[in-house]
C-alpha positions as CSV (number, residue, x, y, z in Angstrom):
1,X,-37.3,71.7,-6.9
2,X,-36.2,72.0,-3.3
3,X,-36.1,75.3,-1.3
4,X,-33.4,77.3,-1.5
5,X,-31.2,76.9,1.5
6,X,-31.1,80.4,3.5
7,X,-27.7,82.8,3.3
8,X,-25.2,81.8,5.7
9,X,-24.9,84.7,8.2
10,X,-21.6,85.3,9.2
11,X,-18.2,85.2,7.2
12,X,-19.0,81.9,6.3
13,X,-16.5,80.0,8.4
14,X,-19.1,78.7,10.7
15,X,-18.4,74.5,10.3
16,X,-21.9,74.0,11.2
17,X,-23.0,76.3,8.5
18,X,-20.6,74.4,5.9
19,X,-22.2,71.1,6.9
20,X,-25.4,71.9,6.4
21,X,-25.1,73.6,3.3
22,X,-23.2,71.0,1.8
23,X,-25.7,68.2,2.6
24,X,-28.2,70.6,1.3
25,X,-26.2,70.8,-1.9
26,X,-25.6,66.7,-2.1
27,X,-29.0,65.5,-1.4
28,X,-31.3,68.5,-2.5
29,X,-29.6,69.9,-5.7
30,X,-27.9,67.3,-6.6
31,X,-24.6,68.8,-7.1
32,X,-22.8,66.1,-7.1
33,X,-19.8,67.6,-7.7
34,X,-20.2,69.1,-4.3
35,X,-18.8,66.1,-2.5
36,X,-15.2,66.3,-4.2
37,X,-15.0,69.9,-3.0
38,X,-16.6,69.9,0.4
39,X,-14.6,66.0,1.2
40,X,-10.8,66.0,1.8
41,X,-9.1,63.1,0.0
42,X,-8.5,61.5,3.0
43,X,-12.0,61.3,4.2
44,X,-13.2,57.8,5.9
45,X,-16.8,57.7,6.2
46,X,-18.9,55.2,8.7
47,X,-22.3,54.0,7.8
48,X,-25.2,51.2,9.0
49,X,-24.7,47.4,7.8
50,X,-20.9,48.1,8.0
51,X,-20.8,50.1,5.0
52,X,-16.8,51.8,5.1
53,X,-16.2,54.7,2.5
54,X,-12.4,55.4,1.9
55,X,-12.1,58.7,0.0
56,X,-15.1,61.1,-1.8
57,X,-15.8,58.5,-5.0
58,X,-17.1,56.1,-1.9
59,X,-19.2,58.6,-0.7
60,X,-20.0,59.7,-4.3
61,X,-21.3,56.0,-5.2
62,X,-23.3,55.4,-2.1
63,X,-25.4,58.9,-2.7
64,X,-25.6,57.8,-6.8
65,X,-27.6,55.2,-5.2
66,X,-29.6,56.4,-3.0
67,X,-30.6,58.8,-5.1
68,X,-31.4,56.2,-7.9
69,X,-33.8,53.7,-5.5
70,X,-35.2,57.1,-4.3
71,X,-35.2,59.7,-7.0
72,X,-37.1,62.6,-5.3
73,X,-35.2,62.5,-2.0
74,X,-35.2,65.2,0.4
75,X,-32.7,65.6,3.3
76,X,-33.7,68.8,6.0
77,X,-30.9,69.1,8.6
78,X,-33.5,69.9,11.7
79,X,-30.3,70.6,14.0
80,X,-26.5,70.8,13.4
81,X,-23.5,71.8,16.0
82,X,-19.8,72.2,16.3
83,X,-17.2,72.1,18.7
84,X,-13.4,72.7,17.7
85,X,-11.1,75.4,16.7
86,X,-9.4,76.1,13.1
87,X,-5.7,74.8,14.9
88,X,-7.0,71.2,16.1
89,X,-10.2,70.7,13.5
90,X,-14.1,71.0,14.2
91,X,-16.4,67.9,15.1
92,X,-19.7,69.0,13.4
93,X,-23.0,66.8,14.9
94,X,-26.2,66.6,12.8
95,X,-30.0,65.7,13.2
96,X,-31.3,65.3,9.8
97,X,-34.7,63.8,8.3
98,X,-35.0,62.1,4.5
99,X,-38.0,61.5,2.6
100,X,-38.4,59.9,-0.4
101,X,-40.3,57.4,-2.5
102,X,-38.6,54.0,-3.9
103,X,-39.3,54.4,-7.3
104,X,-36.0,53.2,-8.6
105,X,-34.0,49.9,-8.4
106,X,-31.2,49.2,-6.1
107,X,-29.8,47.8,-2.8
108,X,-33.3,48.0,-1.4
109,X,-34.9,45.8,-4.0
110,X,-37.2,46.5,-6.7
111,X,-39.3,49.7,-6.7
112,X,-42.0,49.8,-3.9
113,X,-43.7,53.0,-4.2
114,X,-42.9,53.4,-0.7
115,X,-43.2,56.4,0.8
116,X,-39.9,56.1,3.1
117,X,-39.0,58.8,6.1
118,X,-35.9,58.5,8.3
119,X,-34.2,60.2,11.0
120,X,-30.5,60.3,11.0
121,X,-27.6,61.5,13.3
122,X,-24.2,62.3,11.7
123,X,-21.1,63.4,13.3
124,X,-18.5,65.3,10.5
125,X,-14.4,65.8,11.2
126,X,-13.7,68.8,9.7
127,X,-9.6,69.6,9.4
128,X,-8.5,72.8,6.8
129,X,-12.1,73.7,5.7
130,X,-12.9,70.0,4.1
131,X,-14.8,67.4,5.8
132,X,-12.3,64.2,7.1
133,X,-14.6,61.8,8.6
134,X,-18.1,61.0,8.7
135,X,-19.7,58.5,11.0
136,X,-23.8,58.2,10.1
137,X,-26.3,56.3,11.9
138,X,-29.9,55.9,10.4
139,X,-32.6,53.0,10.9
140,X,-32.0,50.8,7.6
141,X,-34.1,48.2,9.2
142,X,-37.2,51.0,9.7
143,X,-36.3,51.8,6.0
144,X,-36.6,48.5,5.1
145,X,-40.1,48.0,6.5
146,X,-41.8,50.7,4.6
147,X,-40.4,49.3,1.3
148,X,-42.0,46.3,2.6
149,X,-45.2,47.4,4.0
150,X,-45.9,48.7,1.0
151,X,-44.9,46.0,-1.7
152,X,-47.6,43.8,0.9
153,X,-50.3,46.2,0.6
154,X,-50.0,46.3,-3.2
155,X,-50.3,42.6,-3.2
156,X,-46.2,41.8,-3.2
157,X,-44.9,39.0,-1.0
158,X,-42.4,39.9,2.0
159,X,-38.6,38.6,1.6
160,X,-39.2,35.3,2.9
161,X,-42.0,34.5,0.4
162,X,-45.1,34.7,2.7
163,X,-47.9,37.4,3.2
164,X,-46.5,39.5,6.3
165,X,-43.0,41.2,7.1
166,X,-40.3,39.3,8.6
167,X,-40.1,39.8,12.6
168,X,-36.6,38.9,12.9
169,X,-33.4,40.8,11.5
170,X,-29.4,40.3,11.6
171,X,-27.6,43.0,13.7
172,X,-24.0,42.6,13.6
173,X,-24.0,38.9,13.3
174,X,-26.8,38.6,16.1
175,X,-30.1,37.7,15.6
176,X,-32.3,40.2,17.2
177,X,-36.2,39.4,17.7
178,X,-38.5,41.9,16.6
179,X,-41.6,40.6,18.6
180,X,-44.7,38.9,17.2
């Protein structure tokens, strides 16, 4: 069961506050249900490997999941901010951390066991008290190689059929080399 998040101090129109608690409420309590209220319709959301979200039931289905490869995920926000006023919107930025293990099936693969930890950095348009746009960065490629480091060290093979994780990766339609 995850922490409770602390009161909000203040009258509660603090956007930073709003942010945080809603993640809180997404990712830690699962309420769902959280992301139609907190998300205007109009919402457009920006995430890694080109991933476009047009509306809350995008979002909705991208955290479904998530939260089905990894079914005891955590997200802490470590630092959130905002600048703006209630007449021309608030841009909200947020530091956040997951962990979780990839015990469940999904666009990572099969499950790994992994133990998987992340860093993140969102940035949330907020207009009329509902979150309008989202734009998300996180390291898929770091996530990747934990769900990979551990399928080799239970015995598994890496994506391209041998014993050791792939060096190279596609960014963007680049190849980018990862070293040797």
């Amino acid at each position: 069961m995850p922490q409770p998040l602390p009161a909000s101090e203040g009258d509660g129109t603090d956007p930073a506050a709003f942010v945080r608690r809603t993640l809180h409420d997404v990712w830690n309590r699962r309420l769902l249900n959280t992301i139609r209220a907190a998300y205007g319709e109009s919402y457009r959301g920006r995430y890694p490997s080109g991933r476009r979200f047009a509306g809350p039931g995008d979002l909705a289905a991208f955290v479904l999941g998530l939260l089905a490869a990894f079914p005891d995920a955590k997200v802490t926000t470590e630092h959130a901010m905002a600048l703006g006023n209630d007449r021309d919107g608030y841009r909200v930025a947020v530091r956040w951390r997951f962990e979780g293990t990839h015990e469940g099936h999904g666009e990572w693969d099969a499950p790994s066991g992994a133990r998987v930890r992340m860093l993140g950095l969102s940035h949330f348009g907020i207009e009329r008290g509902r979150i309008v746009a989202e734009s998300t960065l996180f390291d898929e490629f770091a996530l990747l190689e934990q769900v990979w480091a551990a399928r080799l060290a239970a015995g598994g093979a890496a994506p391209d059929g041998t014993d050791r994780l792939p060096l190279r990766r596609r960014v963007e339609g680049a190849v980018v080399d990862g070293g040797a």
